[in-house]
C-alpha positions in Angstrom: 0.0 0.0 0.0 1.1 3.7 -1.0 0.2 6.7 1.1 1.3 10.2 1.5 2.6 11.5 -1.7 4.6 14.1 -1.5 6.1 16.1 -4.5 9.3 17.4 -3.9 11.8 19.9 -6.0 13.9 16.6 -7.2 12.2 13.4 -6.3 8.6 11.9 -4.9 8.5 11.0 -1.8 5.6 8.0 -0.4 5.1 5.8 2.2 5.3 2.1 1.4 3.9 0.0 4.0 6.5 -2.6 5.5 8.9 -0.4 4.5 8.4 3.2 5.3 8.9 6.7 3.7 11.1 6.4 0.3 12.6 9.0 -2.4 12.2 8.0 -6.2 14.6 10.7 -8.1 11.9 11.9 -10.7 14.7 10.9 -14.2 14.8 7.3 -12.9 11.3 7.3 -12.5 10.9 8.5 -16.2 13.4 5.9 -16.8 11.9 2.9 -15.3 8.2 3.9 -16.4 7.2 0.3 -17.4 4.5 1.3 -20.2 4.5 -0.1 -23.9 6.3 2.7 -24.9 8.9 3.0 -22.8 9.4 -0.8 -22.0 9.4 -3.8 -23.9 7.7 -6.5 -21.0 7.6 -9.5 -23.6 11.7 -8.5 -23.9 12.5 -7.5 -20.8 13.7 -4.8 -22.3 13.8 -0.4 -22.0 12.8 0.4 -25.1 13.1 4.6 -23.8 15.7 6.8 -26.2 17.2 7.7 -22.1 19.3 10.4 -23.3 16.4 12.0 -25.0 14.9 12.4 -21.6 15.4 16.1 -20.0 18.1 16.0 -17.4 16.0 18.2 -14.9 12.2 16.2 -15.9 9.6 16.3 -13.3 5.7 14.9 -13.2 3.3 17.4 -14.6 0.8 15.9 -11.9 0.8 12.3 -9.8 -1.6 10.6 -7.2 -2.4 7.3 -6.3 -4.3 5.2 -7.6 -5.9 1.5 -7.4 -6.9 2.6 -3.5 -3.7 2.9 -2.8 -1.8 0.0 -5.1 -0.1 2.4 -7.5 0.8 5.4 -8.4 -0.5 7.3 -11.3 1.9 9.9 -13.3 1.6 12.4 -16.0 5.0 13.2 -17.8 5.6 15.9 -19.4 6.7 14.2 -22.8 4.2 11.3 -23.2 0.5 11.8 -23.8 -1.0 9.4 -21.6 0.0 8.7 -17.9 2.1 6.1 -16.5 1.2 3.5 -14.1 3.8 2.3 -11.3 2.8 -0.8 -9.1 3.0 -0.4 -5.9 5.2 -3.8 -5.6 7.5 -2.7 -7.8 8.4 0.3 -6.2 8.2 -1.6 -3.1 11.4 -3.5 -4.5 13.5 -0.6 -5.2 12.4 1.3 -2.4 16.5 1.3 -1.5 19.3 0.6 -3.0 19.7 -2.8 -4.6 22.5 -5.7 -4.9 21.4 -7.3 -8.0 23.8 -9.5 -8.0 23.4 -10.9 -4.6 23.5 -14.8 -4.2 22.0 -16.8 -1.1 23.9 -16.6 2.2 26.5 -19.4 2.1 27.3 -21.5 5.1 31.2 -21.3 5.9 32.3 -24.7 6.9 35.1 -26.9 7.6 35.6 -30.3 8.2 34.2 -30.5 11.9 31.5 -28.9 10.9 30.3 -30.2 7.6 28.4 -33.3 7.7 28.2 -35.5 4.6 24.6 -35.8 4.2 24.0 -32.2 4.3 25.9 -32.2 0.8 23.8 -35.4 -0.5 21.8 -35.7 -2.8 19.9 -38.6 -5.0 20.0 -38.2 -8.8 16.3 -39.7 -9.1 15.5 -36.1 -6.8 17.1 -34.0 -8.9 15.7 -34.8 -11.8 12.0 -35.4 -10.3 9.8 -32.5 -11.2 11.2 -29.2 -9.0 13.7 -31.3 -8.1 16.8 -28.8 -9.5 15.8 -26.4 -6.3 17.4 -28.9 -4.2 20.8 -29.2 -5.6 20.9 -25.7 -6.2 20.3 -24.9 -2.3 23.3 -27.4 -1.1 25.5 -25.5 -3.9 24.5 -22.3 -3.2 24.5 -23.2 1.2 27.6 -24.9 0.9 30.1 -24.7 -2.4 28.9 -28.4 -3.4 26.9 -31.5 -3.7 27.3 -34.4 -4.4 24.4 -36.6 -6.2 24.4 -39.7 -5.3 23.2 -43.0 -8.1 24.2 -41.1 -11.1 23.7 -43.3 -14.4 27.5 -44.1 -15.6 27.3 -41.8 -19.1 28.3 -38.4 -20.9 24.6 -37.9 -21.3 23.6 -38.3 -17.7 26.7 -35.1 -17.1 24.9 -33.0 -20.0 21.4 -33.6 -18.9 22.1 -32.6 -15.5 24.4 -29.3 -17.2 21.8 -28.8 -19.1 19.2 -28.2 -16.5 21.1 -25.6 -14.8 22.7 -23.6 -17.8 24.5 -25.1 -20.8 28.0 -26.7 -21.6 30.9 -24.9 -21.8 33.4 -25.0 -24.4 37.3 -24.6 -23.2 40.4 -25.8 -24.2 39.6 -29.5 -23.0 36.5 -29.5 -25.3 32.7 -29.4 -24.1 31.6 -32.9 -22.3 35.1 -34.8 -21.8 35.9 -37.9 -20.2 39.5 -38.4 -18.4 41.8 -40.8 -16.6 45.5 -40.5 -15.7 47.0 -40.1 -18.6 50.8 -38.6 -19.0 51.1 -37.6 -22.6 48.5 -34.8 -21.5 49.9 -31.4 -21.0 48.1 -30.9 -17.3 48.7 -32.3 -13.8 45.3 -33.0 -13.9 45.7 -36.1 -16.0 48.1 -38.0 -13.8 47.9 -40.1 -10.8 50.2 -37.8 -8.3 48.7 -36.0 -5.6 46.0 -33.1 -6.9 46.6 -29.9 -4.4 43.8 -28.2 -3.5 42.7 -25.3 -6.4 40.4 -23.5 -8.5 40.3 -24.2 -12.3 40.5 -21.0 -15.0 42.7 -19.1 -13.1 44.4 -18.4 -16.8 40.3 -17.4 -17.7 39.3 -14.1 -17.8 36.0 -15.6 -16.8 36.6 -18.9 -14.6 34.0 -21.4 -15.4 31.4 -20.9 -12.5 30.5 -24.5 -11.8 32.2 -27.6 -12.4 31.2 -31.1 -12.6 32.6 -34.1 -12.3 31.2 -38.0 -12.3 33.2 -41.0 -11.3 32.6 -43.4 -14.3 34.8 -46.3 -13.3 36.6 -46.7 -10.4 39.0 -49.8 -9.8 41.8 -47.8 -7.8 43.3 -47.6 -4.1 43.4 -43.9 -2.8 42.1 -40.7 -5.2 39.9 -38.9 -2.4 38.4 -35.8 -3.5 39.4 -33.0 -1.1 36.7 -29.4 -1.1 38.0 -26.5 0.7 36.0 -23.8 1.0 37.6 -20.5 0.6 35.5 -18.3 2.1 36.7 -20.3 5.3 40.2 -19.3 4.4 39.3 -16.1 3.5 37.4 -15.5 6.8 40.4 -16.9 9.3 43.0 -15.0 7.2 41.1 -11.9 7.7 40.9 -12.2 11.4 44.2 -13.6 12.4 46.1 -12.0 9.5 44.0 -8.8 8.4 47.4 -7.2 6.4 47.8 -10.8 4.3 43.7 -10.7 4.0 44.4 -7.3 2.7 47.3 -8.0 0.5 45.2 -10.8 -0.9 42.5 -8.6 -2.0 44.8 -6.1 -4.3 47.9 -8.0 -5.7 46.5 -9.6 -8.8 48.3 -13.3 -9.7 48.8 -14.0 -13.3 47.6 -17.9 -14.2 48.7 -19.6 -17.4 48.1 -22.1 -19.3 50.4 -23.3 -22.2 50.1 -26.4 -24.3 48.1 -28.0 -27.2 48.8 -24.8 -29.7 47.6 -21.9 -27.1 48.8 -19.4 -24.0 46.0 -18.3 -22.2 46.7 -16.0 -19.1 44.5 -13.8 -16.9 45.2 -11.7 -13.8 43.0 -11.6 -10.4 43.6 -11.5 -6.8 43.2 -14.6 -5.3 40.4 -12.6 -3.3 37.8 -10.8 -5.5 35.7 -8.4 -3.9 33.0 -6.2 -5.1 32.7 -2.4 -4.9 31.3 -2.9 -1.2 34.3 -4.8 -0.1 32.2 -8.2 -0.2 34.2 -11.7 -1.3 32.9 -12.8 -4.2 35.3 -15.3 -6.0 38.5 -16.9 -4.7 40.8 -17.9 -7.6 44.0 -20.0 -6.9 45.6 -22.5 -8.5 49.7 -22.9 -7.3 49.9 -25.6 -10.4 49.0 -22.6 -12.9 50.6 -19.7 -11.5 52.6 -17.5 -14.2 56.6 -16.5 -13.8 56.4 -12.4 -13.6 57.8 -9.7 -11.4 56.4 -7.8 -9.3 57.7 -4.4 -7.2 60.0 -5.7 -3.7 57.6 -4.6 -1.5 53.9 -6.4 -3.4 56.5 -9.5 -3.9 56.9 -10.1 -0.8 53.6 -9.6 0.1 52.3 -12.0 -2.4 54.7 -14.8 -1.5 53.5 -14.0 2.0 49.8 -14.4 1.2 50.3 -17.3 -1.0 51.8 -19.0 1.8 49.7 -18.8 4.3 46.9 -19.2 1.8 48.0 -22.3 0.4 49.3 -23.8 4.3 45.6 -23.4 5.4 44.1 -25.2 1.9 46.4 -27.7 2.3 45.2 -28.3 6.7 43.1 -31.0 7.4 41.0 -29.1 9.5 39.9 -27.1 6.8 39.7 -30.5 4.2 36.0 -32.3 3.4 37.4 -35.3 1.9 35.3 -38.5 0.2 36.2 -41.3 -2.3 34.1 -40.7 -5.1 32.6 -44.2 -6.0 30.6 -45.0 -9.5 27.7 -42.9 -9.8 28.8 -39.7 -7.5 28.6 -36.6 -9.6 30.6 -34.3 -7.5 28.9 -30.4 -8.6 30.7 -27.8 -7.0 31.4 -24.0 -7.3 34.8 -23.4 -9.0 34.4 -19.6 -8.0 34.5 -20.2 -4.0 35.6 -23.9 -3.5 39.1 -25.6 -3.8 38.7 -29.0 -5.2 42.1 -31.8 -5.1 42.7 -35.3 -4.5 44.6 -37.7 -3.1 46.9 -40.0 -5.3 45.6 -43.2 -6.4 47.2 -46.1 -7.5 45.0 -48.3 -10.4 41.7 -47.1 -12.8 39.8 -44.0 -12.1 37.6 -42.7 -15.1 36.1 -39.0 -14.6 33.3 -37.6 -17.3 32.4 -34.1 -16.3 31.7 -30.5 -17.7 32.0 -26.6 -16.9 28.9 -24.2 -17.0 29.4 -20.3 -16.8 29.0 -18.8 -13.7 26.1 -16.3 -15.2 24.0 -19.1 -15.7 24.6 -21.0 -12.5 23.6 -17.9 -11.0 20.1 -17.6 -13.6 19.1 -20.8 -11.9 19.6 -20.0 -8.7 17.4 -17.4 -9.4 14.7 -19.3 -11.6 14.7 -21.5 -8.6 13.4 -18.9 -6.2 16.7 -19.2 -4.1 17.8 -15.4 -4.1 
């Protein structure tokens, strides 16, 4: 419900209820009007020339309407007036994150327990089952979905339902096992340190999956750290290395099989506000370069500490992945390794973007 409009020399002024009094600047009201002209609802798109609009623009008359649902306005350069729910301005009453993902749960390995992160594959792919997995992913960094069929279609029809495949280097769908003519550390048996893949990508893949096909082997754990963990303990025992961790960007590359692909990122992201929102580090793939003494140092600092607290088992949620386990996890805040293994392990698996990962979590009603 709207009540007591108020027209003021640079913005309206009402009172939603739940939320109290709020300014709408009169141009982003002009901006956002949401008729035909203006805005293309089948599109989702503003269909307003905005730099057309007069800078200084105000209503030539506005009241509510719909006993107090809306609010009706005249401008100036339209003919007929302009209708503004009162729900919508209800949800950009204030400012807005539009980004913003669910809480996560920060964890380690005291405090995760494994079937918070389970999940069946018959309830994933029930109807509205997709919620589900998305929650444990979005909660925690990863699920794991139990009874998996043992194919590349069962890894694209679950991709599928969240975003789409994407294409890298290694192809779209790809199946692996230790193999030592290939040109990544990935692809043998030797211990996997905990890391985030794409640190060489401008755009890190947001999710990763991966489904153990065949598995005839002693040893191969999969190890998830989550980084946010590491990111909160460094920041209150070490606030300078936090710090240092948030500004000195690491260069990743990545040279074999005809390219050289590199990227730069601290191994903390933030946003704007100061709030984490990736963690990118991968030792394996981290570029030669030179850096001034005093950010050197630093960085060597930071990488050591960071790396000594991926690497404690404290901080470690470790589980053999058996045939069937699709292990889903989110490359932009967890660490994923594993153990060395001595015989057969086949992976199948598959990236999606991080844009659409996020799309679902929204489609799903999660954010």
């Amino acid at each position: 419900m709207l009540s007591d409009l108020t027209l003021r020399d640079d913005c309206l002024s009402v009172v939603i209820s739940g939320s109290g009094a709020a300014d709408f600047d009169y141009f982003w009201l002009r901006d956002n009007a949401r008729d035909p002209i203006s805005f293309d609802s089948r599109s989702n798109q503003r269909e307003l020339f905005t730099c057309e609009v007069d800078a200084d623009i105000k209503p030539v008359e506005a009241a509510l309407a719909n006993n107090g649902l809306a609010l009706q306005i005249k401008w100036p350069d339209m003919h007929d007036s302009v209708c503004y729910e009162g729900d919508f301005l209800a949800a950009y009453a204030f400012p807005t994150t539009m980004l913003a993902m669910p809480e996560p749960t920060i964890w380690d390995a005291a405090s995760l327990e494994d079937d918070v992160v389970r999940i069946a594959h018959r309830d994933v792919v029930a109807n509205n089952g997709m919620g589900g997995l998305l929650d444990i992913i979005s909660k925690n960094g990863f699920a794991v979905v139990t009874g998996t069929p043992r194919n590349m279609d069962a890894v694209s029809d679950l991709t599928d339902r969240i975003g789409y495949v994407r294409h890298t280097i290694f192809g779209g769908l790809w199946e692996f096992e230790a193999n030592e003519n290939m040109a990544d550390s990935a692809y043998t048996p030797k211990e996997l340190r905990p890391h985030t893949d794409g640190t060489y990508s401008h755009d890190a893949p947001g999710l990763q999956m991966l489904l153990c096909v065949e598995y005839d082997a002693t040893g191969g754990a999969s190890i998830m750290v989550d980084g946010f963990r590491i990111a909160a303990e460094l920041k209150r025992t070490a606030p300078e290395i936090h710090a240092d961790l948030t500004r000195i960007d690491v260069t990743g590359v990545y040279k074999g099989d005809g390219v050289v692909l590199r990227a730069q990122r601290p191994i903390f992201r933030t946003d704007r506000d100061g709030n984490l929102v990736q963690v990118s580090f991968n030792n394996y793939d981290r570029d030669t370069v030179t850096l001034p003494k005093d950010d050197m140092r630093a960085l060597y600092a930071g990488i050591r500490a960071f790396d000594r607290l991926a690497n404690d088992p404290r901080l470690q949620w470790r589980y053999t992945l058996q045939p069937g386990d699709m292990l889903v996890f989110d490359n932009w805040r967890v660490l994923h390794g594993r153990g060395p293994f001595w015989g057969r392990r086949k992976m199948a698996g598959s990236y999606i973007n991080r844009e659409d990962y996020e799309s679902a979590v929204r489609v799903n009603g999660l954010t």
